[in-house]
C-alpha positions as CSV (number, residue, x, y, z in Angstrom):
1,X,77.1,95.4,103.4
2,X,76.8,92.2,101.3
3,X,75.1,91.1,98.2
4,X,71.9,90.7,100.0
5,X,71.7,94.3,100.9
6,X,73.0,95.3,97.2
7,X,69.9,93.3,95.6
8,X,67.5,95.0,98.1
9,X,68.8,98.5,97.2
10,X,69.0,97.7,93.6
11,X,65.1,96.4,93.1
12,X,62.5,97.8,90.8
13,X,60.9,99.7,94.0
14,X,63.8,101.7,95.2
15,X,64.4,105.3,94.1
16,X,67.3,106.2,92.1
17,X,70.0,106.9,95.2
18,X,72.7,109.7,94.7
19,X,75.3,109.3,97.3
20,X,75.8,105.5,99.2
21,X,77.9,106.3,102.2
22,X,79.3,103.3,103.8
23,X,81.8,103.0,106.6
24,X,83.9,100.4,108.6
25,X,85.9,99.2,111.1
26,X,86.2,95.8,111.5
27,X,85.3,92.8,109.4
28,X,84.4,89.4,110.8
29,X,85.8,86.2,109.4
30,X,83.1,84.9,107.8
31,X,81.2,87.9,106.4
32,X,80.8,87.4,102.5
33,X,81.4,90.9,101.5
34,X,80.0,91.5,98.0
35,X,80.3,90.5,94.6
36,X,81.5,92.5,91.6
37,X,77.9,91.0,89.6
38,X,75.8,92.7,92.4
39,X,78.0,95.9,92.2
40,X,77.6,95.8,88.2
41,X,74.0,95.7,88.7
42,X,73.9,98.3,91.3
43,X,75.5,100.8,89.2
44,X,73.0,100.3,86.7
45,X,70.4,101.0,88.5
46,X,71.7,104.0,90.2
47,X,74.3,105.9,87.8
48,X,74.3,109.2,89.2
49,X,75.1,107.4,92.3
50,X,78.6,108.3,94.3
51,X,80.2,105.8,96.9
52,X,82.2,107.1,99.7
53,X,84.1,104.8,101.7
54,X,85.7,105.1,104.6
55,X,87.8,103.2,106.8
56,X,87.5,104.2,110.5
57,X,91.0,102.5,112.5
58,X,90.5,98.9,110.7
59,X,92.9,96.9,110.2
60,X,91.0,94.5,108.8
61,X,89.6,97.1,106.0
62,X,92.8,98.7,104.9
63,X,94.3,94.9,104.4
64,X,90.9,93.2,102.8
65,X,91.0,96.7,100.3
66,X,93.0,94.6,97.2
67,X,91.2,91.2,97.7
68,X,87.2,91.8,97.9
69,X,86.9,95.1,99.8
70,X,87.3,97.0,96.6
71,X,85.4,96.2,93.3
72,X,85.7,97.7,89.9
73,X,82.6,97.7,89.4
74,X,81.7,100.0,92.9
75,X,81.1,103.9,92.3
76,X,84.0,104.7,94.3
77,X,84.1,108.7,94.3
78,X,85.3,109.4,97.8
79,X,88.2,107.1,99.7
80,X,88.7,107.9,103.0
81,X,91.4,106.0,105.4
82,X,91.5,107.3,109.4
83,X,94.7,105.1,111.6
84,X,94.6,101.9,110.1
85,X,98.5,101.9,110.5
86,X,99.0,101.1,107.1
87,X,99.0,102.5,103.7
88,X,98.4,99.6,101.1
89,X,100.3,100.6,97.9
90,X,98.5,97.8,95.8
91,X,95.0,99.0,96.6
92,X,96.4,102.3,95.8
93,X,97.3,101.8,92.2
94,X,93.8,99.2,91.9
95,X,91.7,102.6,92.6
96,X,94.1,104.4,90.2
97,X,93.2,102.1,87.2
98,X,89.1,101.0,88.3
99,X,87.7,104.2,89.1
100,X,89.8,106.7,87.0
101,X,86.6,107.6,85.5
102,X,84.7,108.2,88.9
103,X,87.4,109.2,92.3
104,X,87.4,113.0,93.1
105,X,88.7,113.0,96.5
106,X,90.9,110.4,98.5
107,X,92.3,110.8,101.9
108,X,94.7,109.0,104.1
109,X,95.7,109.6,107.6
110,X,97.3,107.7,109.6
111,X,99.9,107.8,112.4
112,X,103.1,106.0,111.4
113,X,106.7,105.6,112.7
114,X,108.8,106.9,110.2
115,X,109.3,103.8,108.3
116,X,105.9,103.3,108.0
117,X,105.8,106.2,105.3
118,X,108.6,104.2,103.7
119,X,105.8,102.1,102.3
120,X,105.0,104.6,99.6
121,X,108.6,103.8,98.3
122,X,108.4,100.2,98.9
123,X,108.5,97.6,95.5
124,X,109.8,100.6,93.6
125,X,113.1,100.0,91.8
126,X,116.0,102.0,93.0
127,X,116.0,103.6,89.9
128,X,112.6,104.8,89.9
129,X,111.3,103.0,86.8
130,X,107.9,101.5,88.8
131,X,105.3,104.8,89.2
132,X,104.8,106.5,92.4
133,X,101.0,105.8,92.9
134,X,100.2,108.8,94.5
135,X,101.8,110.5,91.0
136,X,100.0,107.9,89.1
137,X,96.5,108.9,91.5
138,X,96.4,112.1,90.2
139,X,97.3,111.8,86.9
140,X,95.2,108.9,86.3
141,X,92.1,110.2,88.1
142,X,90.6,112.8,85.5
143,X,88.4,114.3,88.0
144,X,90.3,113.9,91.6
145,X,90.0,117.2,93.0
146,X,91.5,116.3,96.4
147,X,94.3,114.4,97.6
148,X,95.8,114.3,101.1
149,X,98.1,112.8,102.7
150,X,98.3,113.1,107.0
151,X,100.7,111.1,109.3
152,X,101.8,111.9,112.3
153,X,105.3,110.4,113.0
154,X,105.2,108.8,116.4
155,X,108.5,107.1,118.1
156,X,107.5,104.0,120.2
């Protein structure tokens, strides 16, 4: 998926799409990714048009999420994270606050030792003052109907 792709599917000629499913694994070094212009117009020209992303065991995804993966601009209605041993807390609260108007179902499972679920605490004060983002998920996310959270603790 990259700009090039997003101008293609956004042309004059192309039918009005309703769902854009896109998933992935790994991401090379040098792929461009895509622009938050291209994704701007892409939701212009298709907005009854859902995203769903999902992340199938990549590293490379679940840690690019915060800095290009994700853009405010995307459609982002379904989320979907399967073993990318890690749970990124800042991209988290980004889909909390971008797509508020638009995510109805996220899912995240993942296999983790147990301090690895730790990381849903982690940058939180100790007295609790900085917002859970799972609590701030679903109360942020008028129309999330579907929330889960898997892990399977595993000692190594």
């Amino acid at each position: 998926m990259n700009d090039r792709l997003l101008g293609v599917l956004t042309t004059s000629y192309t039918c009005p799409l309703r769902r854009l499913v896109l998933h992935v694994h790994g991401i090379d070094q040098t792929h461009q990714g895509t622009s938050e212009y291209m994704w701007y117009c892409f939701k212009q020209h298709h907005p009854q048009c859902s995203l769903v992303l999902t992340l199938m065991h990549s590293y490379d995804g679940v840690e690019q999420l915060g800095s290009g993966l994700l853009r405010p601009s995307m459609p982002l209605t379904h989320f979907r994270a399967f073993f990318c041993e890690w749970i990124n807390i800042a991209a988290l609260r980004l889909m909390s606050n971008w797509y508020s108007e638009t995510l109805r179902h996220l899912m995240w499972v993942d296999s983790l030792d147990h301090s690895g679920w730790g990381m849903l605490t982690e940058g939180r004060d100790e007295d609790q003052e900085t917002p859970d983002p799972l609590v701030m998920l679903a109360w942020k996310c008028k129309h999330l109907e579907h929330l889960t959270l898997f892990g399977m603790c595993c000692s190594r």
